[in-house]
N, C-alpha and C positions, 0 to 999 in steps of 0.2 A: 504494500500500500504506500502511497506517496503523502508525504506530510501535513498538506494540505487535506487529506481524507482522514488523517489520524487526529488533526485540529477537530476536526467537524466531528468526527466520533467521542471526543471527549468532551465537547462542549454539549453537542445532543445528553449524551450520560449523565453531566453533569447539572442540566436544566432541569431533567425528568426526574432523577433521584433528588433534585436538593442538595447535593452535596459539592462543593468544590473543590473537595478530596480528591475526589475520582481523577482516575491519570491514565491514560492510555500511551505505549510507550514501543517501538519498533523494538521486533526481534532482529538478535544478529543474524545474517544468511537466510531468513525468510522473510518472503516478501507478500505471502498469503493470510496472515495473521500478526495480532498484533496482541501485546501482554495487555492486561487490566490489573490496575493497581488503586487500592484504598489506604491513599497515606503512604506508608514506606510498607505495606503489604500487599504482595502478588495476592492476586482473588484468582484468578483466570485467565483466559484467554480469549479474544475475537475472530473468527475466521470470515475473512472474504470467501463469498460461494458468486458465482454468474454463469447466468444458464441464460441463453437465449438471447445475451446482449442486457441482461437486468443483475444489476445485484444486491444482496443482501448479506446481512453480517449474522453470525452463528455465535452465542456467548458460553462459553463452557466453562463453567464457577466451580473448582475441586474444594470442597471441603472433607478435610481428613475428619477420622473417627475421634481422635483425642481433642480436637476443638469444640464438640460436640460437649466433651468433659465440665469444658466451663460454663455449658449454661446452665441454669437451674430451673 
């Protein structure tokens, strides 16, 4: 993705959730995805998909087992 698409993905992000935390940040040596970050913590990751000349982003938020730990 080019910088100007990762601008616009983190400010979209950041409208909708309310937060200005949120940071969307290029991977090294990929160009089809792009890191999601809250604060100085990785959440996930964004994938460019385009079918047909259209595209769309894919959000895949890993939460491990032991984060799980801290809520109550």
């Amino acid at each position: 993705m080019k910088h100007e698409e990762i601008i616009k993905l983190q400010k979209y992000l950041q409208q909708k959730f309310g937060n200005r935390t949120i940071d969307v940040r290029p991977r090294p040596k990929q160009d089809d995805s792009v890191e999601l970050y809250l604060g100085d913590e990785f959440i996930g990751l964004i994938y460019l998909d385009e079918d047909e000349g259209e595209r769309s982003y894919m959000v895949q938020i890993s939460i491990l087992d032991i984060d799980l730990d801290e809520v109550s």
